[in-house]
C-alpha positions in Angstrom: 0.0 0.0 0.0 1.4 3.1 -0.3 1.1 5.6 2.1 0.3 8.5 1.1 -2.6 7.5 -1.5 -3.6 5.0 0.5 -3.5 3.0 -2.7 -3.2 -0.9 -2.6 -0.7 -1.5 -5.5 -1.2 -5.7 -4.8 -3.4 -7.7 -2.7 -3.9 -11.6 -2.3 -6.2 -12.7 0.7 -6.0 -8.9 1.9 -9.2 -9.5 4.3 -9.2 -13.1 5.5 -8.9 -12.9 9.7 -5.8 -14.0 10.8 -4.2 -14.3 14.5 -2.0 -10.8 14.3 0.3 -12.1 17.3 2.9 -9.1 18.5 1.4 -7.0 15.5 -1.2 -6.3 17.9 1.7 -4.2 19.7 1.4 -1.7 16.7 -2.2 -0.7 18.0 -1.1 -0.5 21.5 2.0 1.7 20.6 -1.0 3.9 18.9 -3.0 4.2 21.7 0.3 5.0 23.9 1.5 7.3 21.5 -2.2 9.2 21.4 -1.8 9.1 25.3 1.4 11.5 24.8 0.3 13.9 22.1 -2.9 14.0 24.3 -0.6 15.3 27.7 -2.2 12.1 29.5 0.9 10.7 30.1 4.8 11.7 29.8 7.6 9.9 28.6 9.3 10.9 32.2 6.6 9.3 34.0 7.5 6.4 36.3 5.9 3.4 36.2 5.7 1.0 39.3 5.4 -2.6 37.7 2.7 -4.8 38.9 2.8 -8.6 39.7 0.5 -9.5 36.3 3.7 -8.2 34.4 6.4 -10.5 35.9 6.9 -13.3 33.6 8.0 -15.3 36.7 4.2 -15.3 38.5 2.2 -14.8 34.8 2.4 -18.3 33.3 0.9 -16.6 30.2 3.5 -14.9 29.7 6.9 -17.8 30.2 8.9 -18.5 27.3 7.5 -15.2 25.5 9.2 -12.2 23.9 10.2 -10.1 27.3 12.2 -6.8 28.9 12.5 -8.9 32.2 10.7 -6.7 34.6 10.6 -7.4 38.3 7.3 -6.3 40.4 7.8 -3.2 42.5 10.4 -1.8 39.7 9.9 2.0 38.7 10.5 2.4 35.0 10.3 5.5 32.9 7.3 5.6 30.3 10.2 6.2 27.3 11.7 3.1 28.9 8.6 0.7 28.5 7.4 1.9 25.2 11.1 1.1 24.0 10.5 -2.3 25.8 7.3 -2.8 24.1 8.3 -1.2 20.2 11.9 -2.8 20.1 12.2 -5.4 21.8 8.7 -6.7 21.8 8.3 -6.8 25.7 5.0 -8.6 26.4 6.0 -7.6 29.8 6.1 -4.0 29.1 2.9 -4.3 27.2 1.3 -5.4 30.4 3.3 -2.6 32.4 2.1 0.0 30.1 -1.1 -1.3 29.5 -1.8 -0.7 33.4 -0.3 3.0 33.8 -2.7 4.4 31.0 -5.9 2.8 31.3 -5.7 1.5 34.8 -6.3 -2.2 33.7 -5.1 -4.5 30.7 -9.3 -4.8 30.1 -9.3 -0.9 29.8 -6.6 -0.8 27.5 -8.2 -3.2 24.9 -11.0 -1.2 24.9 -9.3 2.0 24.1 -7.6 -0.4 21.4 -10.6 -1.4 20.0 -11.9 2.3 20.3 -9.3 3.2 17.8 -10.2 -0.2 16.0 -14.0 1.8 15.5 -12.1 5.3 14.9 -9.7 4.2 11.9 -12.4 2.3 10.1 -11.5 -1.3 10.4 -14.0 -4.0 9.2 -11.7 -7.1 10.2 -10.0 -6.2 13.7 -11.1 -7.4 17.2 -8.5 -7.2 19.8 -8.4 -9.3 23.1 -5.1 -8.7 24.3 -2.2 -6.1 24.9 0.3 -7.8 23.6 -1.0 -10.2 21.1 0.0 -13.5 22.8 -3.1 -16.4 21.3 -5.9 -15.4 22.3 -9.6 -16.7 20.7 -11.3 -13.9 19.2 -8.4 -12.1 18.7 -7.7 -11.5 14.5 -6.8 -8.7 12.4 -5.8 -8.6 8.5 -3.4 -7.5 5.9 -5.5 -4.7 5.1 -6.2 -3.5 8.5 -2.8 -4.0 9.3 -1.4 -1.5 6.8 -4.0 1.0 7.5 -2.7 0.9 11.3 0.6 1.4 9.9 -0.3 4.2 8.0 -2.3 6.0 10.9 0.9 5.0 13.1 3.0 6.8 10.9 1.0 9.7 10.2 -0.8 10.4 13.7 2.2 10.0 16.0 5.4 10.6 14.3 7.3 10.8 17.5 6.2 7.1 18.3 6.7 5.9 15.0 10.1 7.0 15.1 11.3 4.7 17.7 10.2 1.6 15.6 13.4 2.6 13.1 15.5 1.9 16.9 17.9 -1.6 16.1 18.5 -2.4 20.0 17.7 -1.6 23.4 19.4 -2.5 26.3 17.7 -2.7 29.9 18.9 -4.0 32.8 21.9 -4.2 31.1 20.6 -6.9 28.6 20.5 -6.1 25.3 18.1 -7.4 22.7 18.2 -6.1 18.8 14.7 -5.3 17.0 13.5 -8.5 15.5 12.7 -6.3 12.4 15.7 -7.3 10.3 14.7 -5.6 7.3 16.0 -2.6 9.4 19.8 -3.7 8.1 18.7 -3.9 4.8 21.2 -2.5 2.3 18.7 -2.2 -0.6 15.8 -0.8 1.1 15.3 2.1 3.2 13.2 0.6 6.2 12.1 2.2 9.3 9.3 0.0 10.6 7.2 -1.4 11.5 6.5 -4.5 13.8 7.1 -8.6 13.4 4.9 -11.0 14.9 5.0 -14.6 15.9 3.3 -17.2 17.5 2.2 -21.2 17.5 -1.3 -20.0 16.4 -0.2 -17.0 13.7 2.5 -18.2 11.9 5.3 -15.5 10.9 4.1 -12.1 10.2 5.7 -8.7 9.3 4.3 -5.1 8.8 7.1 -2.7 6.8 7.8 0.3 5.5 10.3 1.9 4.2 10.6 5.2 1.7 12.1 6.2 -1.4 12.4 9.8 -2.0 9.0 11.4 -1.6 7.7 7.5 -1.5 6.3 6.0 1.0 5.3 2.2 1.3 4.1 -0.6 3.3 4.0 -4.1 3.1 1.7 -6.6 4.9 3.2 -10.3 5.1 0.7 -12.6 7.7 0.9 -16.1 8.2 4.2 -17.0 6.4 5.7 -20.7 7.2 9.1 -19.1 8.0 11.3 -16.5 9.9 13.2 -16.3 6.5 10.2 -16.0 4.1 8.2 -13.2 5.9 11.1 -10.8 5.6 12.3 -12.4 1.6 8.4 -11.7 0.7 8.1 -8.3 2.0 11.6 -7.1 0.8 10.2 -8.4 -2.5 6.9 -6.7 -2.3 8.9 -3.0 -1.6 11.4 -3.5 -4.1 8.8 -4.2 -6.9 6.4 -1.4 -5.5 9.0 1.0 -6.2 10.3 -0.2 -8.8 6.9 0.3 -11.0 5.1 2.9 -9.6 5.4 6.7 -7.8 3.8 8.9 -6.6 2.4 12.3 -6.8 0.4 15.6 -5.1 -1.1 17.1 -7.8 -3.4 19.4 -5.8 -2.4 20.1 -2.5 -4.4 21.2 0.8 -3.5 25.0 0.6 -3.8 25.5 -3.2 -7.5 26.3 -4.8 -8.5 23.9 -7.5 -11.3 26.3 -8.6 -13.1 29.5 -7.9 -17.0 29.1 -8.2 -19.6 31.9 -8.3 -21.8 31.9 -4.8 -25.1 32.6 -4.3 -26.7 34.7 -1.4 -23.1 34.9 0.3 -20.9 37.8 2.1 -18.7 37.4 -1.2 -19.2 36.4 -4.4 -16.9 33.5 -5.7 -15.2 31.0 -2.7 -11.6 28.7 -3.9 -12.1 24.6 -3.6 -9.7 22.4 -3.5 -8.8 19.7 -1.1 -9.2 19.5 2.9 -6.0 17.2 2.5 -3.1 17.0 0.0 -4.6 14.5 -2.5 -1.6 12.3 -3.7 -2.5 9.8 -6.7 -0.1 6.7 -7.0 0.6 5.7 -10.8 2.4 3.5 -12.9 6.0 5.2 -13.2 5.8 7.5 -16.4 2.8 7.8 -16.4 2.4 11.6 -15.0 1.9 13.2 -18.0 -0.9 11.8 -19.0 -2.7 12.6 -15.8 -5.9 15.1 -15.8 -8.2 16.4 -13.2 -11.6 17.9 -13.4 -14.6 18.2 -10.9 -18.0 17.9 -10.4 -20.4 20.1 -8.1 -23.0 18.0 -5.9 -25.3 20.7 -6.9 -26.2 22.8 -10.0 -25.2 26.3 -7.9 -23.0 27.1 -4.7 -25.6 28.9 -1.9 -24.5 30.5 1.3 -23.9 29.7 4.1 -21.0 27.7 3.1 -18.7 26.0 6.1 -14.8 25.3 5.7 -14.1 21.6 4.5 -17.7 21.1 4.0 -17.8 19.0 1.0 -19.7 19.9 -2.4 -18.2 17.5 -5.0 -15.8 15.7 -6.4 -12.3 15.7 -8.2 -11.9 13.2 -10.7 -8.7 11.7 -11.6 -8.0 10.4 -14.9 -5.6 8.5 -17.1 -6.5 7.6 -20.6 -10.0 8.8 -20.2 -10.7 6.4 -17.2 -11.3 7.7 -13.9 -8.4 6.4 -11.2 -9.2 7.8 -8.1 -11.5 10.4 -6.2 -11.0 13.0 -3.8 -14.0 15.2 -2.2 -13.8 18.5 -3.6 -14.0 21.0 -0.6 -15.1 24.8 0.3 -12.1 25.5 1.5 -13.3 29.1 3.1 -16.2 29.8 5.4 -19.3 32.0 3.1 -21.4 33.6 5.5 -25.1 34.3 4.6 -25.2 38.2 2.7 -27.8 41.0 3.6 -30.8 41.3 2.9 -30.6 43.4 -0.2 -27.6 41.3 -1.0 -29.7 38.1 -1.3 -32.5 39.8 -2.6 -30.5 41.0 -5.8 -29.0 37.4 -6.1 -32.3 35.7 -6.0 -33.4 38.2 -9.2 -30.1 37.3 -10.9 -30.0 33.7 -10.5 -33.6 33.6 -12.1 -32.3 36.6 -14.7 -29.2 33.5 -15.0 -31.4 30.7 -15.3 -34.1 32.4 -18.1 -32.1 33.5 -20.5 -29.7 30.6 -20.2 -32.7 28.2 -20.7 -33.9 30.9 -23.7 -30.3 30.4 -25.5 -29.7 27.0 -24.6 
């Protein structure tokens, strides 16, 4: 998918459910990272670790990925979140889990709150942490849309999933995410995920230029073959297509004649930079027009509110569609104002009927 377009360049079994394992760590680092941009937490806070996140007296949690936390051990947020993004702490999950919503329960539900939020038709969490759990599933395409809100909601939290090691307690554990080494890619995310019941999975991304993509691999046999598919899957991506902003949030589109406003004509464009992916070359051939929802523009008009569409098109087919947006408030005129408008618009409508 790439992320800015939000375009899905290649698909195969894109919304069958599948156990997500530590992928599920990707939500929970969203709902952390919200928790910070909100001021609800700090990344200086300290954390007393309870008993249910000691791998020693949590059977669930023996064997599992860990940060080796002791109960009664005060640990920074930044600290845990590193635990939980880089080294996969299941531990830290739990830990984390508990300082923000009170109670792992609590957490899941803010997780599945986000779950509503984002728009995802395939995604029921049940842990935080991702450990098997029935009822728990998630797929490819959700996945990659909880990359992409990842990337673009909380930058500051993304960025610690480009982080190769962390060392606590003076043990240090590398980022499982080896496409993070990669010579031929330039990968800074996002998550791998294992477990008896999911298989191997891996959610990437990685940029070229201006280019942004990411890869969903779920359910792969192998270590070896989640991180060969999705190396394969960004290489071709980039390889045959790009991507472009041909109309961006701040630049009008069109200026359209209003109707019983405080002003006359109003500028649409786009509430958000509309970037179109396209086969690479294939730029020049783009075009953009629009359609109005409805024959004329009337006042009162609000900011973003939405009254059409943008059409791209290549070779006379249309590619993708963006809402076409008022992209400046239009208060209702005066009286006299509306008055003269309402005789013009008729005056507009006659004799454009009578020379039709």
């Amino acid at each position: 998918m790439d992320y800015n377009s939000g375009k899905v360049l290649t698909e195969s079994h894109a919304d069958d459910r599948l156990d997500p394992a530590s992928l599920t760590k990707m939500m929970a680092s969203y709902v952390i990272g919200q928790a910070i941009k909100a001021g609800k937490i700090t990344n200086d806070d300290m954390v007393t670790v309870g008993k249910d996140a000691w791998a020693t007296g949590n059977p669930i949690l023996q064997g599992s990925s860990l940060m080796f936390l002791k109960p009664g051990d005060r640990i920074p947020v930044s600290e845990l979140n590193k635990g939980i993004i880089i080294q996969s702490g299941n531990d830290a999950s739990i830990a984390l889990a508990d300082y923000v919503a009170g109670s792992q329960d609590s957490f899941v539900s803010l997780m599945n709150n986000y779950v509503q939020a984002l728009g995802l038709k395939n995604t029921h969490f049940k842990t935080v942490h991702g450990l098997d759990s029935d009822g728990q599933y998630s797929t490819a395409r959700d996945m990659a849309l909880i990359g992409q809100a990842l990337i673009r909601d909380v930058p500051q939290e993304y960025a610690l999933h480009k982080e190769k090691e962390f060392t606590f307690n003076r043990i240090r554990q590398h980022n499982r995410n080896r496409l993070l080494w990669s010579t031929n890619l330039q990968v800074d995310g996002i998550k791998t995920g294992h477990t008896e019941g999911a298989g191997n999975n891996l959610v990437a991304s990685a940029v070229d230029g201006d280019q942004r993509l990411i890869s969903v691999v779920l359910g792969a046999s192998t270590d070896a073959i989640r991180f060969r598919e999705s190396e394969k899957l960004l290489t071709w991506g980039f390889r045959f297509y790009e991507t472009v902003t041909p109309i961006k949030a701040d630049k009008p589109f069109s200026t359209q004649r209003v109707w019983f406003g405080d002003k006359k004509e109003v500028n649409l464009g786009v509430a958000s930079d509309a970037s179109v992916t396209l086969p690479k070359g294939q730029m020049k051939n783009l075009k953009a027009s629009f359609t109005l929802s409805q024959p004329q523009l009337t006042a009162p008009l609000k900011k973003n509110q939405v009254v059409g569409n943008i059409d791209f098109q290549l070779d006379g087919k249309t590619i993708e569609q963006r809402p076409l947006v008022v992209m400046e408030e239009v208060k209702e005129g005066g009286f006299f104002g509306r008055i003269w408008d309402f005789v013009m618009m008729k005056m507009t409508g006659w004799f454009g009927k009578w020379f039709a």
